[in-house]
KELUMPA-113877 format. One line per 10 residues: number of its first residue (from 1); their letters; for each residue x, y, z of N, C-alpha, C. Coordinates in steps of 0.1 Angstrom, whole numbers. Atoms other than C-alpha are relative to their C-alpha. Last residue first. Layout:
! KELUMPA-113877
NUM) a) X:Y:Z:X:Y:Z:X:Y:Z ~ ... .
***
This chain:
! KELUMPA-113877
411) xxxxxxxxxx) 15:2:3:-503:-134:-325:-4:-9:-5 ~ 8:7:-4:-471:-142:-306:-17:1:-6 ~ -2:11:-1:-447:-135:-330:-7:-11:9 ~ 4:8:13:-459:-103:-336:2:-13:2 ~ -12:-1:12:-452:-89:-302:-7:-7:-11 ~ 2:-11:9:-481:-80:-281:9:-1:-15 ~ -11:-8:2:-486:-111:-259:-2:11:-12 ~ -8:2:14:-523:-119:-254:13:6:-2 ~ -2:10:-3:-538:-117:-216:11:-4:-15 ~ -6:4:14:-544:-80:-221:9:-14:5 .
401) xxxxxxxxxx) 10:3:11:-573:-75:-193:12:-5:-13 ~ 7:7:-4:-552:-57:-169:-12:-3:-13 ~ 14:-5:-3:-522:-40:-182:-12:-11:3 ~ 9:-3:9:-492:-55:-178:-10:3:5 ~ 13:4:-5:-474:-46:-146:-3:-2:-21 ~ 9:-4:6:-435:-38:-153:-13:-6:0 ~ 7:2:9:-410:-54:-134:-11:8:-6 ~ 9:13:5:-394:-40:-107:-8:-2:-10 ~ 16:-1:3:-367:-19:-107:-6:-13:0 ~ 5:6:8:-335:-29:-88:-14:-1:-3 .
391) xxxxxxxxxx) 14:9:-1:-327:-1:-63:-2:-5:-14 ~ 18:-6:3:-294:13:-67:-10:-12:3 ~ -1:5:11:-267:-6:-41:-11:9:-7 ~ -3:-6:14:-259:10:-13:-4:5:-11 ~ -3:13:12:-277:-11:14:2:16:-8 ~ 12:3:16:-273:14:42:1:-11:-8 ~ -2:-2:10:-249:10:78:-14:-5:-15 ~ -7:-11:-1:-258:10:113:2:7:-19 ~ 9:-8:-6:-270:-18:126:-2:13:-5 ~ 15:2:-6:-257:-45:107:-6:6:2 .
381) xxxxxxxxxx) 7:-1:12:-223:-25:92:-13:-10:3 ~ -3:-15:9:-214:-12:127:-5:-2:-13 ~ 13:-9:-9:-220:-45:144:-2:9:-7 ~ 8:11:8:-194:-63:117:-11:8:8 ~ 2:-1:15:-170:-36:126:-14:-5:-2 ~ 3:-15:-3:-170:-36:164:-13:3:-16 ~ 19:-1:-2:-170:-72:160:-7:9:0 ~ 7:5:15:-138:-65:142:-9:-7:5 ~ 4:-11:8:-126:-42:173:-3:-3:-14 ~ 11:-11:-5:-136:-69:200:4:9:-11 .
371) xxxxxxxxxx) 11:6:1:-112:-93:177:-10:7:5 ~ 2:-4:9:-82:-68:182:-13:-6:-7 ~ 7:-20:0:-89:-62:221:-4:0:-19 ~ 16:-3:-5:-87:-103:220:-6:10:-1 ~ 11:7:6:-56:-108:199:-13:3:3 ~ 0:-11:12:-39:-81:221:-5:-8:-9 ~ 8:-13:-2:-46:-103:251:-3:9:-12 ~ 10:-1:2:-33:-128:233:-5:5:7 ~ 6:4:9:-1:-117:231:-16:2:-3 ~ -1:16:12:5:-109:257:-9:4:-5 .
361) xxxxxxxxxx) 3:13:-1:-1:-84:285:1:-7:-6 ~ 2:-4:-19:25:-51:293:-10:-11:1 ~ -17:-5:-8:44:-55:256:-6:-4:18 ~ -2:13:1:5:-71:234:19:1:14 ~ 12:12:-11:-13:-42:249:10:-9:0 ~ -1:-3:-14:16:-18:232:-11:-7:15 ~ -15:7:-6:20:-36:205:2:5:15 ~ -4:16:2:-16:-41:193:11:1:10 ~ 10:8:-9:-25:-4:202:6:-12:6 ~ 0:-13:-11:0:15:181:-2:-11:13 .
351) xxxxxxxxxx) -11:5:1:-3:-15:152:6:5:12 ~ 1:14:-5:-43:-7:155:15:-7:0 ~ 7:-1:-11:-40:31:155:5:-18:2 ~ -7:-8:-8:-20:31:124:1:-2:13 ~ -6:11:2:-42:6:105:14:5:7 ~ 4:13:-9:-72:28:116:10:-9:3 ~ -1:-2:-15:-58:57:103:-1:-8:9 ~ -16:-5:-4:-46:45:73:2:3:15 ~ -6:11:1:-79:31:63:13:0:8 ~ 2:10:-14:-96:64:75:7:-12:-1 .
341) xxxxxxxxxx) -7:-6:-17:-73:81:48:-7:-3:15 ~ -17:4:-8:-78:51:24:3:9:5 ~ 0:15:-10:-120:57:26:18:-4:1 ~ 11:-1:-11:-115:96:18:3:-16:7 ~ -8:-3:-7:-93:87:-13:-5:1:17 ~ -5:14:0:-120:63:-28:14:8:13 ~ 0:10:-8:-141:90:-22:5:-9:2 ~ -3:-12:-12:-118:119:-38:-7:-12:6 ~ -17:-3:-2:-116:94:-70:1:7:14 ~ 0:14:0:-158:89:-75:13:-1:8 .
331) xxxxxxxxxx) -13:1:-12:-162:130:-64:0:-19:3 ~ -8:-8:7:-181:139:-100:10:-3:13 ~ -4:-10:-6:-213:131:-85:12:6:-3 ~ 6:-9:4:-224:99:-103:0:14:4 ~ -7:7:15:-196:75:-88:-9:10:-7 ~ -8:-15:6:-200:95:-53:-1:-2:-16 ~ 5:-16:-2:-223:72:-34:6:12:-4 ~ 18:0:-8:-226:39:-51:0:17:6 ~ 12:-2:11:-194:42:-68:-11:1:2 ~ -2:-11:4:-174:43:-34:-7:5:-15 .
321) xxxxxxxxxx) 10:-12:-5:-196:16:-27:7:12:3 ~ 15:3:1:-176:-6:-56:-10:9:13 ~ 8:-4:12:-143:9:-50:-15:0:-2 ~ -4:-17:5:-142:-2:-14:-3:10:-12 ~ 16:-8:-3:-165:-36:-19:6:18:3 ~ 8:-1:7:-136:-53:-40:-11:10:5 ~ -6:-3:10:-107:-53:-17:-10:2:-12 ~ 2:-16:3:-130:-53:11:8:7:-9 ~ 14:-9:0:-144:-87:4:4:14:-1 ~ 6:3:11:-111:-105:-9:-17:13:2 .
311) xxxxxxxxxx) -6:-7:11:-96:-91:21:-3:0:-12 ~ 5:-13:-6:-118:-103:47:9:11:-8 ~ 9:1:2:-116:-140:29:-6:20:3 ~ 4:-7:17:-79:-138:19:-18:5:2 ~ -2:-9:3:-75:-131:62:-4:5:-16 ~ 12:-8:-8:-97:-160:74:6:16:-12 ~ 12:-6:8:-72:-179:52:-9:7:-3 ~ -3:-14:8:-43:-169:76:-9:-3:-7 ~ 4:-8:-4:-58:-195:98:-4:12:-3 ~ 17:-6:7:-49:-220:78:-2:8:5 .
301) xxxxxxxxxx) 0:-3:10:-10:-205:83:-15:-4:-7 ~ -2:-11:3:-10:-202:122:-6:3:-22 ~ 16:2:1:-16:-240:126:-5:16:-8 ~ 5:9:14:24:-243:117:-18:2:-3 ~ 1:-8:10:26:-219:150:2:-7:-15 ~ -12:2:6:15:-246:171:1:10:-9 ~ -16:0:-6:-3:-230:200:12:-6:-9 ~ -8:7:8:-37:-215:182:13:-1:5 ~ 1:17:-2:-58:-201:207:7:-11:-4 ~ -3:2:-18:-52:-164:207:2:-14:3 .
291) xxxxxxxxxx) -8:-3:4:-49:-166:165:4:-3:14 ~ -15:11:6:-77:-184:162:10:4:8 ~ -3:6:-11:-94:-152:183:5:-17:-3 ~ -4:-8:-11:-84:-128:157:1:-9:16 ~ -10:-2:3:-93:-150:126:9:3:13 ~ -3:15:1:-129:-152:139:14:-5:0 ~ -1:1:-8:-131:-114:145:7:-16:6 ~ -12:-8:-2:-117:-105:110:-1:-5:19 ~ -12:6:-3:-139:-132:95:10:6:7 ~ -5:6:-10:-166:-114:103:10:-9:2 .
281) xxxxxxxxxx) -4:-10:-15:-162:-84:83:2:-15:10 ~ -16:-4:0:-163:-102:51:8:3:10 ~ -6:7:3:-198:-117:55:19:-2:2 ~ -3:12:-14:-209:-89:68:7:-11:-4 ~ -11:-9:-16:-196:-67:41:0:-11:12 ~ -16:2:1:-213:-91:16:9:5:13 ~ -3:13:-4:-246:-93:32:16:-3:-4 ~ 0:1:-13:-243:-56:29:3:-11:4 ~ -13:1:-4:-237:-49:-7:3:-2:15 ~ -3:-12:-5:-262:-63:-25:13:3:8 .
271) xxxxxxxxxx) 3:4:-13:-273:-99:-31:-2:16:4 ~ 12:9:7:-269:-101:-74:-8:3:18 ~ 10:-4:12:-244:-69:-80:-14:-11:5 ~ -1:-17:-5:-222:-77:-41:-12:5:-12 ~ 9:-5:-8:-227:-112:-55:-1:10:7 ~ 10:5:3:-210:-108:-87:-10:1:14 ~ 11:-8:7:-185:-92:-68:-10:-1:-10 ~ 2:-14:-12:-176:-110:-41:-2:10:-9 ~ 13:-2:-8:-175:-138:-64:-7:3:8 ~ 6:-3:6:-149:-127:-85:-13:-1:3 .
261) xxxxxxxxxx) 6:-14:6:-128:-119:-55:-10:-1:-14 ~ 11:-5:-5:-127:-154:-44:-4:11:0 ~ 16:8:3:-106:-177:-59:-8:12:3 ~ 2:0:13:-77:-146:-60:-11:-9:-2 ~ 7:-10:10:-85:-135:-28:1:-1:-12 ~ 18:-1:-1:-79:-172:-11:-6:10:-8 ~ 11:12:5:-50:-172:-31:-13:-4:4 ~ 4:0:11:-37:-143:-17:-5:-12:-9 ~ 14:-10:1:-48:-152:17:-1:7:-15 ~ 16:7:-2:-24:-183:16:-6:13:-3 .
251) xxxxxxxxxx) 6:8:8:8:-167:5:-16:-5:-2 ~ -2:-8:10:18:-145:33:-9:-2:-13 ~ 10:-11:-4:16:-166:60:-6:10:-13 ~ 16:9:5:31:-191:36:-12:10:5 ~ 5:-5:14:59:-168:38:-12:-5:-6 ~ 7:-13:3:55:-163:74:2:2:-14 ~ 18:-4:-9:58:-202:79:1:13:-4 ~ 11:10:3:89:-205:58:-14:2:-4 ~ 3:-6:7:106:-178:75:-3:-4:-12 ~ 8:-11:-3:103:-196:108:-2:12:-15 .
241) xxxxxxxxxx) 12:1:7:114:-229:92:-9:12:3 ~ -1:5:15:135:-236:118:-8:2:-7 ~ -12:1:3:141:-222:154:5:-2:-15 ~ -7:8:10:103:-216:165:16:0:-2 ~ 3:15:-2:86:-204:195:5:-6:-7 ~ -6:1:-14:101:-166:194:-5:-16:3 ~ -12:-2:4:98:-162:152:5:-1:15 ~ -8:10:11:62:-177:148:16:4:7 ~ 0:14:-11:50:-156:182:8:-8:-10 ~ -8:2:-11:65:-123:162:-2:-15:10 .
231) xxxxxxxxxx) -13:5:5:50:-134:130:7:-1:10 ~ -6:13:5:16:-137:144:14:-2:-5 ~ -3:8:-15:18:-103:160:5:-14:0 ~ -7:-7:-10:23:-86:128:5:-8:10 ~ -7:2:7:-2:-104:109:19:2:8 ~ 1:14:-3:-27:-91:133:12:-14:-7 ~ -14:8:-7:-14:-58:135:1:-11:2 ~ -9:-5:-4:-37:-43:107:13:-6:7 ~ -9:8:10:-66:-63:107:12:4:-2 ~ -1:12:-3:-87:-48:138:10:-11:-8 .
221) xxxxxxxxxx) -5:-2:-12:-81:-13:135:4:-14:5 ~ -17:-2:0:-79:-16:98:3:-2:14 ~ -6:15:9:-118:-31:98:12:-1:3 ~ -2:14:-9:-126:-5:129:4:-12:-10 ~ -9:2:-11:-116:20:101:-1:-6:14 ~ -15:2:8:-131:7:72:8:4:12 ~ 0:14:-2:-164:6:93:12:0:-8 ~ 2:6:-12:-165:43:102:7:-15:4 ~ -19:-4:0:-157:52:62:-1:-6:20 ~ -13:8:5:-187:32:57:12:6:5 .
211) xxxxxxxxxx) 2:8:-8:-208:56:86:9:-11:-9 ~ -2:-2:-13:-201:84:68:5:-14:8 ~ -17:-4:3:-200:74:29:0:1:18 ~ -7:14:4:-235:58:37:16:6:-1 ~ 2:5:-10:-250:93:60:10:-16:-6 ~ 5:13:7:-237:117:32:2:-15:5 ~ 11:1:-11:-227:150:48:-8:-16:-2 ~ 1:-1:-14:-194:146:35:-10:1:9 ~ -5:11:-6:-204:142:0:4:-3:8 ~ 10:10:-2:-229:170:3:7:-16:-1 .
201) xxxxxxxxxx) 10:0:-16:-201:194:14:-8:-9:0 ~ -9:12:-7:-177:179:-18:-11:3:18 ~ -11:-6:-2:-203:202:-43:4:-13:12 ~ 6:-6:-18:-222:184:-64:14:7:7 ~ -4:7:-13:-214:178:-101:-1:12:13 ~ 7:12:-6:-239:187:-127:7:-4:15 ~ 13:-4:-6:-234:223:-133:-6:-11:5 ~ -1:-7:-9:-193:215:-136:-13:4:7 ~ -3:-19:3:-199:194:-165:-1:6:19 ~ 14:-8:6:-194:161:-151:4:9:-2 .
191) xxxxxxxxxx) 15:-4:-10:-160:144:-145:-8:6:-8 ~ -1:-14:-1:-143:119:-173:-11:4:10 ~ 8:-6:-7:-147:84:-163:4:14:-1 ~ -1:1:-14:-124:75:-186:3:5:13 ~ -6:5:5:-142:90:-218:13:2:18 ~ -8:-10:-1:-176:82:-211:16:0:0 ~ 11:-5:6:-195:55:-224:7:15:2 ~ 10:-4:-8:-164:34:-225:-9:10:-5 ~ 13:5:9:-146:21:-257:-9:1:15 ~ 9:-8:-9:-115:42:-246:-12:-4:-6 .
181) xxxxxxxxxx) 9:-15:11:-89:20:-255:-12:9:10 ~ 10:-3:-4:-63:1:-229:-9:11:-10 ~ 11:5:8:-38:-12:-250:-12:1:3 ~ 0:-6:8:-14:19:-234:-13:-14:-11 ~ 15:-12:1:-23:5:-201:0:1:-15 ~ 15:4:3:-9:-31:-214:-6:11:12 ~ 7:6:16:25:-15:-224:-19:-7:1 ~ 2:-9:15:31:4:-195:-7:-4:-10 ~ 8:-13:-7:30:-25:-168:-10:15:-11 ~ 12:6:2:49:-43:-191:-11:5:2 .
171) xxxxxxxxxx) 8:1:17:71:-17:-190:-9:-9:-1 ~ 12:-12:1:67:-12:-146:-1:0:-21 ~ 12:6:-5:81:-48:-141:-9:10:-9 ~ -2:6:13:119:-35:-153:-15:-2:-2 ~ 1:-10:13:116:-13:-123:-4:-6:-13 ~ 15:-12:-8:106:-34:-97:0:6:-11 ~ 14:6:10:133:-60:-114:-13:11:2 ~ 0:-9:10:162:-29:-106:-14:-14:-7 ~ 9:-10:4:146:-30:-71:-1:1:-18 ~ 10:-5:-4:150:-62:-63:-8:9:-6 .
161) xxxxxxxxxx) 2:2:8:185:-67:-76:-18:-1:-1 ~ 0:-12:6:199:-45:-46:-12:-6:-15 ~ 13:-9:-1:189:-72:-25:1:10:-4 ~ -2:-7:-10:214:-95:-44:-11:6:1 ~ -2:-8:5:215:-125:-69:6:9:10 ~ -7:4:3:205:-154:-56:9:8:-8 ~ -8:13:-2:185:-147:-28:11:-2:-6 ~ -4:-4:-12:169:-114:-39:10:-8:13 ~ -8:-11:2:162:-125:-68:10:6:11 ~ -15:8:17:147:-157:-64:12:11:2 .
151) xxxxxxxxxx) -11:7:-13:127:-130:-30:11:-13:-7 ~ -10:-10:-8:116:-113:-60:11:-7:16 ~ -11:-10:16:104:-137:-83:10:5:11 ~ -8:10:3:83:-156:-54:15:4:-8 ~ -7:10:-14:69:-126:-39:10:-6:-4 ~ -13:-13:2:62:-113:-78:6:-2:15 ~ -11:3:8:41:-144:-84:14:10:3 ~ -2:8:-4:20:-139:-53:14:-3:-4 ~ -6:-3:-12:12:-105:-58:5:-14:4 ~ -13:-6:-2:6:-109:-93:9:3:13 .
141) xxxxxxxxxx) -12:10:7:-19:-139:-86:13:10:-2 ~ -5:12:-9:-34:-113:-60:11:-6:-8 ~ -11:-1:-11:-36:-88:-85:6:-4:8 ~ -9:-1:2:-52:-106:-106:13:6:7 ~ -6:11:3:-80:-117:-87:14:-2:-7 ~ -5:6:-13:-86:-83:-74:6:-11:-1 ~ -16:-5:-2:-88:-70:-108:3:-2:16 ~ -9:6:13:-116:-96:-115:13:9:4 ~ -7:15:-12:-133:-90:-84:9:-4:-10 ~ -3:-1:-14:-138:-52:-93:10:-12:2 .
131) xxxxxxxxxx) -18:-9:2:-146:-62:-127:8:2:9 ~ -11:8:8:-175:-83:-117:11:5:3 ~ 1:15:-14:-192:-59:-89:13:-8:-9 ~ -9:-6:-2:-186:-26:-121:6:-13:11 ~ -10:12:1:-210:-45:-143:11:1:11 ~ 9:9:-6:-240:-19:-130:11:-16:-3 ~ 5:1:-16:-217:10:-127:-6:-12:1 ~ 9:-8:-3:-200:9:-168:-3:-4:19 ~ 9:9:-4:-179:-17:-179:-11:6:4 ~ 3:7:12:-152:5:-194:-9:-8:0 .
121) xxxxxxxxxx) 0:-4:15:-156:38:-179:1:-15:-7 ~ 18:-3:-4:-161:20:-143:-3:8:-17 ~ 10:10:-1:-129:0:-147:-12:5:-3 ~ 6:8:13:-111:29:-159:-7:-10:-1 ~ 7:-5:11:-120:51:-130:2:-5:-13 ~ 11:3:1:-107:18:-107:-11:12:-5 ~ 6:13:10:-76:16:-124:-16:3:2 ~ -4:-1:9:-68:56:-113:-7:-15:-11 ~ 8:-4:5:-82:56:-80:-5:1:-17 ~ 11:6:0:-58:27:-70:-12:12:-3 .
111) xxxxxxxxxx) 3:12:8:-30:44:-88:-12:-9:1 ~ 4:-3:13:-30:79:-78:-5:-15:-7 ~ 12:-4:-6:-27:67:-40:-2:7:-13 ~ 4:13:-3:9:47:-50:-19:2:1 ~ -6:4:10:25:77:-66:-13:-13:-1 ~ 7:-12:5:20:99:-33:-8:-6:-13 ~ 16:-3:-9:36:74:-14:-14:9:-4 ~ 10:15:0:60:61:-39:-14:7:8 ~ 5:-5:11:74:102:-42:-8:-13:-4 ~ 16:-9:-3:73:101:-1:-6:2:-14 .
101) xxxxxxxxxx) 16:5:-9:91:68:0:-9:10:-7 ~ 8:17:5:118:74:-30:-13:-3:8 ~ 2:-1:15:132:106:-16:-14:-10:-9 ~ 13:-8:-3:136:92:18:-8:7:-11 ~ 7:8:-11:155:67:4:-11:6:-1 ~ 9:8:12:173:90:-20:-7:-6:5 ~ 11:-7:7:181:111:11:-5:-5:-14 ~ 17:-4:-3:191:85:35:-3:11:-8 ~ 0:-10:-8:213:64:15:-8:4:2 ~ 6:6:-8:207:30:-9:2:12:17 .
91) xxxxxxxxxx) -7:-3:-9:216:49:-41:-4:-3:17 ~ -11:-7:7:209:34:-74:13:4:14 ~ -7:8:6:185:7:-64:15:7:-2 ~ -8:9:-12:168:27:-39:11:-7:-10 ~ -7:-10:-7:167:57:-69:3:-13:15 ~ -14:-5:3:159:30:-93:9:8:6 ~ -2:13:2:123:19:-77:23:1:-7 ~ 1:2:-20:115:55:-68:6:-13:2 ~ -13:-13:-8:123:64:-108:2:-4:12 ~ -18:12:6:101:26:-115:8:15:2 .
81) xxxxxxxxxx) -5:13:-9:72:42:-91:13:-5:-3 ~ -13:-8:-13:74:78:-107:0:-10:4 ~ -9:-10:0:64:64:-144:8:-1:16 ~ -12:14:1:39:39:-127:13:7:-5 ~ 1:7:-9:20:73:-116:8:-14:0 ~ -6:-8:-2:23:93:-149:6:-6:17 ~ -12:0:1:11:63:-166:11:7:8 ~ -6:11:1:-21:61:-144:14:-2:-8 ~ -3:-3:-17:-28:97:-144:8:-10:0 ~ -12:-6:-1:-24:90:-187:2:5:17 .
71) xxxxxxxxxx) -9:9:6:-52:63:-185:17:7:5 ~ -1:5:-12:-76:88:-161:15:-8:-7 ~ -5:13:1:-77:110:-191:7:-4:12 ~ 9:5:14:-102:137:-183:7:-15:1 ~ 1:9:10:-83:146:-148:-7:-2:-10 ~ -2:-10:7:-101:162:-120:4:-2:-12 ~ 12:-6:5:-112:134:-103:3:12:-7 ~ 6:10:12:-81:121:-108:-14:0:-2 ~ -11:-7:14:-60:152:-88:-9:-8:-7 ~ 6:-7:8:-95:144:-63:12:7:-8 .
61) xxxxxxxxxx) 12:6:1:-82:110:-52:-6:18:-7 ~ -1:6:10:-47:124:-49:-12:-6:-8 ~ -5:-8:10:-53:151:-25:1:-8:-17 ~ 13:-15:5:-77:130:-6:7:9:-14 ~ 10:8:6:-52:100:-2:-7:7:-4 ~ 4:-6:14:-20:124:-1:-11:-10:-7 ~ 5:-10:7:-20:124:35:0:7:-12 ~ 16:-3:-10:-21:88:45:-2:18:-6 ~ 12:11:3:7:76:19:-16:5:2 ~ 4:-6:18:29:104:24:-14:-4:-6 .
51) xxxxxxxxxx) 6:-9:-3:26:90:64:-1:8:-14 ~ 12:-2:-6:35:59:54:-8:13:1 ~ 6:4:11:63:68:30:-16:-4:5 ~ 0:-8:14:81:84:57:-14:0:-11 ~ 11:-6:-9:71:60:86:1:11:-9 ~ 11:7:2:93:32:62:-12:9:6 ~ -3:0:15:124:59:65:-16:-4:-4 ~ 4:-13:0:116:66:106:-2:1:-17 ~ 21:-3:-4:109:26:108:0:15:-4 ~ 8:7:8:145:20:90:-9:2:3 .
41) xxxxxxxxxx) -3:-9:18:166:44:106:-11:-8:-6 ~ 8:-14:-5:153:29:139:0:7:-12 ~ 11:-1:-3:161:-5:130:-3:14:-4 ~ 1:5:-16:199:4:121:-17:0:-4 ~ 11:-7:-6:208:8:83:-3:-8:12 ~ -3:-2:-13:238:-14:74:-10:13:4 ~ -6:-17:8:230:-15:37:6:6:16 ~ -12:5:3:219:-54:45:13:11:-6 ~ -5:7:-9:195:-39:65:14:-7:0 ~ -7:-8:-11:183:-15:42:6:-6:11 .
31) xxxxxxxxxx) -11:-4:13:174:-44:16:12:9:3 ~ -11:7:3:157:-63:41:17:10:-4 ~ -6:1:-15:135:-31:53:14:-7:-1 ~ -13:-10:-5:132:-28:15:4:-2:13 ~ -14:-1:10:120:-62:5:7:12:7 ~ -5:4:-14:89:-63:34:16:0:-10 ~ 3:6:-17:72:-41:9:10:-2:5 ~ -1:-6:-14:82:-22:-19:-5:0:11 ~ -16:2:-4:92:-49:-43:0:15:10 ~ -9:9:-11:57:-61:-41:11:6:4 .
21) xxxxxxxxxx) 3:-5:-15:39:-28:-57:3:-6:11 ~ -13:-15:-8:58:-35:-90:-3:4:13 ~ -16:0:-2:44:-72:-92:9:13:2 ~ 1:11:-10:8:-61:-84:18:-3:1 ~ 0:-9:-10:13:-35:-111:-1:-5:14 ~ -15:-7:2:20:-61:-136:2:11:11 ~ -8:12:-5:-12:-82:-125:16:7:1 ~ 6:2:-16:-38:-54:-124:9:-7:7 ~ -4:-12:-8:-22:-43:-158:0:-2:17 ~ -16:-2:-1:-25:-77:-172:8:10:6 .
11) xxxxxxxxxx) -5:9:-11:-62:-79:-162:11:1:-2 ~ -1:-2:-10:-66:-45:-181:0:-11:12 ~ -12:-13:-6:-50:-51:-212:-7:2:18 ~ -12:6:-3:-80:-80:-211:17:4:5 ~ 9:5:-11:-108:-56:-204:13:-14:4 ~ -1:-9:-10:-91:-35:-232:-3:-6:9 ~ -17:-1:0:-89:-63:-257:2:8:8 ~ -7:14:-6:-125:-74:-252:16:3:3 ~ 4:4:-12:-136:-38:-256:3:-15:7 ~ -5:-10:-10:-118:-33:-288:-4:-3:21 .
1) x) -14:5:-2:-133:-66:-300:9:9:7 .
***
């Protein structure tokens, strides 16, 4: 029963932290806008919290390898979100601002190492596929619900009132870690004794972590500004309804990744982890040249499906073959960090790229470069990349000649 009730605390967590990690999206830009902040102030503020983001993936990924209790990282982490969440609310200037990004940024890269060393302590490595898709699926639905919430709010109310729900979000939040028990095998994912874990050189020399981290960043390179570009065609061919469409934009792929993260990890456990990747990866090229082709921007929004599907995959397969090659090594948390500072890079590069192809040829030109760099991907995990997964023993030989079962029940 403990174990039921922790596994459940932890879909509610997946969902409550989903709603606190909305109100620092496309909300603040708004929120600073209506605060008379210019553009520019606003990308160098939002380029803040990015770049915190990108280099406290490593540092933060091995603070929680470090750690015993992963649970208390994780409060200490939703803690500084609702302060960050109060401080825009409180004082909409540039040094609380700025304030606020780099201590979210930091805040933000404790947290996804943080759920997924209590997933792997409560389920163990060989359940870990499920679980995965299971807190994908919730997070989605939280990420949906808390859109809707927040922009209510933010409508009818004010865009100050954003942040103080962000905040309010993070007790719930609280309350179902703290029903999280420790009915894992270890106590979550505590590291090895120090004679067992490897040192961080052989995780860097370690041909699957290599070549994955490779394919995460042609994934970002490719997915990244795609979203992006689509909204700008939505918002120069349309007059009505343009923010509509990009909220449906928005909409759709979480609900694709809520269907569909459970069964991206179930079969990630029953197929492995490659056919998955491919699978995932190619929607990114597919998506990419839609996107060139597609002239009513209404068509734009199936489209965005492509996107739950390549997100539903790598939202679950990051964790998950970050456990495959570090999860036993003592550096589970440092690889996860590892794969979101190529992620960052990539998603950097490809917004870089995108705008600057899409400024001197269109659009769809910059659709096309970004489709070549998510074939890039899907090549890269074909040719290139390992099956992960442990090797599933094979059965046991009876001995030759004993035709008779052994158990009592069959003599």
């Amino acid at each position: 029963m403990a174990l039921v009730r922790s596994l459940r605390a932890l879909d509610w967590l997946n969902f409550f932290l989903a709603n606190v990690q909305t109100g620092f999206g496309p909300f603040i830009a708004s929120y600073l806008t209506s605060n008379k902040w210019t553009q520019g102030e606003i990308g160098v503020a939002l380029s803040v919290g990015t770049a915190t983001a990108m280099i406290s993936q490593v540092p933060a990924g091995a603070l929680i390898d470090a750690m015993r209790n992963k649970r208390l990282a994780g409060a200490a982490a939703i803690i500084a979100i609702a302060a960050c969440a109060l401080l825009l609310a409180a004082s909409p200037t540039l040094l609380p601002v700025l304030a606020a990004e780099v201590f979210h940024g930091f805040a933000s890269c404790m947290l996804t190492p943080a759920i997924a060393a209590i997933s792997i302590a409560l389920v163990g490595r060989h359940a870990l596929g499920d679980r995965l898709g299971r807190n994908a699926r919730w997070a989605s639905i939280g990420s949906a619900v808390a859109a809707g919430l927040m922009g209510l709010f933010g409508e009818y109310y004010s865009a100050r009132a954003v942040f103080w729900l962000t905040a309010a979000l993070t007790v719930p939040a609280l309350v179902a870690l703290s029903m999280i028990e420790n009915t894992g095998a270890t106590p979550y994912g505590a590291p090895p004794p120090p004679e067992e874990r490897e040192s961080m050189s052989v995780l860097l020399r370690d041909k699957r972590m290599l070549i994955f981290a490779a394919c995460i960043a042609l994934f970002h390179l490719s997915n990244a500004a795609m979203l992006n570009l689509a909204a700008g065609e939505v918002t120069t061919r349309m007059s009505d309804n343009v923010q509509l469409v990009i909220a449906a934009c928005i909409i759709v792929p979480q609900m694709v990744v809520a269907a569909l993260s459970p069964w991206v990890g179930r079969s990630a456990e029953r197929w492995g982890r490659r056919p998955i990747l491919l699978f995932g990866f190619s929607a990114l090229p597919v998506r990419a040249l839609l996107f060139a082709g597609v002239s009513s921007p209404y068509l734009l929004v199936p489209v965005q499906a492509f996107d739950g599907i390549s997100a539903a995959v790598f939202g679950v397969m990051l964790p998950l073959i970050a456990a495959d090659v570090a999860g036993d090594k003592g550096h589970y948390n440092l690889c996860i960090g590892l794969f979101g500072l190529t992620a960052g890079i990539g998603a950097t590069l490809s917004t870089l790229v995108a705008g600057f192809i899409s400024d001197h040829f269109g659009n769809a030109v910059s659709f096309m470069v970004l489709a070549a760099a998510g074939a890039l991907a899907v090549l890269l995990v074909w040719a290139a990349l390992p099956e992960t997964r442990d090797p599933v023993p094979a059965p046991e030989a009876e001995p030759a000649g004993d035709s008779q079962p052994s158990s009592a029940t069959g003599q």
